[in-house]
C-alpha positions in Angstrom: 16.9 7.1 -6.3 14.3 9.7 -5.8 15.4 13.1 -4.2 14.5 14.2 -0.5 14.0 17.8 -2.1 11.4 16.5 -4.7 9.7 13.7 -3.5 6.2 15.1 -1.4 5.5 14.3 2.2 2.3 12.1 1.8 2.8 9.1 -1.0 0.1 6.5 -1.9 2.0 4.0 -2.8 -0.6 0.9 -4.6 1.0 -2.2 -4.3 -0.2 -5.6 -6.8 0.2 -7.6 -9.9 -2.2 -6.7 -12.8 -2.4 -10.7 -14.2 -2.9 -12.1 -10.5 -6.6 -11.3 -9.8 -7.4 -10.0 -6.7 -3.4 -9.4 -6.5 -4.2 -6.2 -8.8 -6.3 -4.5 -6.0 -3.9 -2.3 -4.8 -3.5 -0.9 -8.5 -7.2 0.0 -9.2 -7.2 1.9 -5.3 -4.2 3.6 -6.2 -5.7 4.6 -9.6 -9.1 5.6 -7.9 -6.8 7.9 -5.3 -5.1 9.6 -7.9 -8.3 10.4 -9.6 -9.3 12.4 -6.9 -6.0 13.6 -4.4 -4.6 15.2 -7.9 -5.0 18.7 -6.2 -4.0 17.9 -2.4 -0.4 17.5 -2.5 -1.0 13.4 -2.5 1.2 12.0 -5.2 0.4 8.2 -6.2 2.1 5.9 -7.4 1.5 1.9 -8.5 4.2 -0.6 -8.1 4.0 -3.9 -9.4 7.8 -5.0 -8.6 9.4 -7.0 -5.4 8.4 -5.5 -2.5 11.8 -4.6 -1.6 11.8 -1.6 -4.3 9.7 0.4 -1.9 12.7 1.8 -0.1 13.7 3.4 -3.4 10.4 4.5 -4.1 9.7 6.0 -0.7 12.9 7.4 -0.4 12.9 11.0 1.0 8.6 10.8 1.8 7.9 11.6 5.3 4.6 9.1 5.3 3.4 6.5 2.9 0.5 4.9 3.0 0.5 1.2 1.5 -2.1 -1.0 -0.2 -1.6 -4.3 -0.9 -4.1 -7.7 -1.2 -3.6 -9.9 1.6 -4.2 -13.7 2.8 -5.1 -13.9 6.1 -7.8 -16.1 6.5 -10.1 -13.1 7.3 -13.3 -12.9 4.3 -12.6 -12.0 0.7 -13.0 -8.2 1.0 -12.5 -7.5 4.7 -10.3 -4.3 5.2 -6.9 -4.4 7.6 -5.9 -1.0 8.6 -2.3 -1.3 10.3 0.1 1.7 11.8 3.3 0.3 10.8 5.0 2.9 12.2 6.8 2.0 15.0 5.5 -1.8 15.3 6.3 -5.1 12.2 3.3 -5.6 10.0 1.3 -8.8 12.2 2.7 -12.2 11.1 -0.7 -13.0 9.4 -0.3 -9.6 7.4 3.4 -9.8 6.6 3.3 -11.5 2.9 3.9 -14.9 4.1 1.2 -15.4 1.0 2.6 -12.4 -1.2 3.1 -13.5 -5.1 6.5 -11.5 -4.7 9.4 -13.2 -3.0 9.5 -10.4 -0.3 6.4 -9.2 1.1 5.9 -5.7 2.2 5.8 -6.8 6.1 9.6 -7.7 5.4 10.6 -4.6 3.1 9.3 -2.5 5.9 11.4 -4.1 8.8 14.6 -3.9 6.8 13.9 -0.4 5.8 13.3 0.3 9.6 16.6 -1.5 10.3 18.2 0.4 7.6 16.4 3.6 8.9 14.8 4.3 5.8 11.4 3.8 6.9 9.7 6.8 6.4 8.3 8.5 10.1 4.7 7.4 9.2 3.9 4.0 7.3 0.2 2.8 7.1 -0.7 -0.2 5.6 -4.2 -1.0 4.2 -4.5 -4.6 3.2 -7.8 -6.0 1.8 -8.6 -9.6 1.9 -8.3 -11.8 -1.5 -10.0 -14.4 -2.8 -8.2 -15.0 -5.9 -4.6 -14.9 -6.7 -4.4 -17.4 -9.3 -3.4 -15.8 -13.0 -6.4 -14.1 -14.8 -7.7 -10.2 -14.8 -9.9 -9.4 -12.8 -11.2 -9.1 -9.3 -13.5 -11.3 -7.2 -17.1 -10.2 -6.6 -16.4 -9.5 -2.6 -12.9 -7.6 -3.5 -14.4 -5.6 -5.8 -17.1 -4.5 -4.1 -14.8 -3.4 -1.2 -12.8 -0.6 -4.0 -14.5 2.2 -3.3 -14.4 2.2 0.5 -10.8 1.4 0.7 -10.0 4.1 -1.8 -12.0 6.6 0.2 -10.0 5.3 3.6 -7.2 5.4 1.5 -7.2 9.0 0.7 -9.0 10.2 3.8 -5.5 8.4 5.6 -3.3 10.3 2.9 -5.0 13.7 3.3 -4.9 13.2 7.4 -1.3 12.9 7.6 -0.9 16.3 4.3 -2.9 18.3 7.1 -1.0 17.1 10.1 1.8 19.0 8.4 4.5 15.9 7.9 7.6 17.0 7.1 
């Protein structure tokens, strides 16, 4: 279990599976934010476990920002931007298609009901395509990286400067 006293007040947590396709997403942005929040304070980290391992890994952070593929029926590449916060993940959002048994819509609620939810939790999920095994993203996933790494970082370093803690 991480430490309140060590672990730093803005985590980018990417969220995937590296032999699922477009399931590996949240990998590559969470290697792409490292890259660049090195010096800000940001520390990233990629998770390719159950879902439910997020409570340990979020553990003492006072805001985390999430990113994850999704299913929603939405076009391969579109970008969801929800404030979990203080409100679930939408139903369509929630993992109901996650490869892992527990999406990250229901490791959030328990951790709220457990109060372990950090104070600020936002989610980026960006649409798949393919989730089958295989490396490799799809054409209209990839070409969404870069701007959901920039979001993602320009989220992380919004909350560093509104001074969470």
């Amino acid at each position: 279990m991480a430490e309140a006293a060590t672990q730093p007040a803005v985590l980018v947590i990417g969220i995937g599976n590296a032999l699922r396709h477009d399931d590996c997403v949240g990998l590559e942005v969470a290697r792409r934010v490292r890259e660049r929040a090195a010096t800000s304070g940001i520390v990233v980290r990629e998770h390719e476990g159950e879902a439910i391992g997020l409570l340990e890994i979020w553990d003492g952070a006072d805001a985390v920002v999430l990113v994850d593929a999704v299913h929603s029926g939405a076009a391969p590449g579109t970008i969801h931007r929800i404030d979990a916060s203080s409100a679930p993940v939408p139903a369509q959002l929630a993992g109901a298609h996650s490869t892992h048994a527990i999406g990250i819509g229901e490791a959030i609620e328990l951790a709220r009901v457990l109060e372990r939810l950090p104070r600020q939790v936002i989610v980026y999920g960006i649409e798949g395509q393919r989730f089958e095994a295989g490396s490799g993203l799809s054409e209209a996933v990839a070409a969404a990286v870069a701007q959901l790494a920039d979001s993602t970082l320009g989220e992380a370093r919004a909350l560093a400067e509104q001074g969470i803690s």
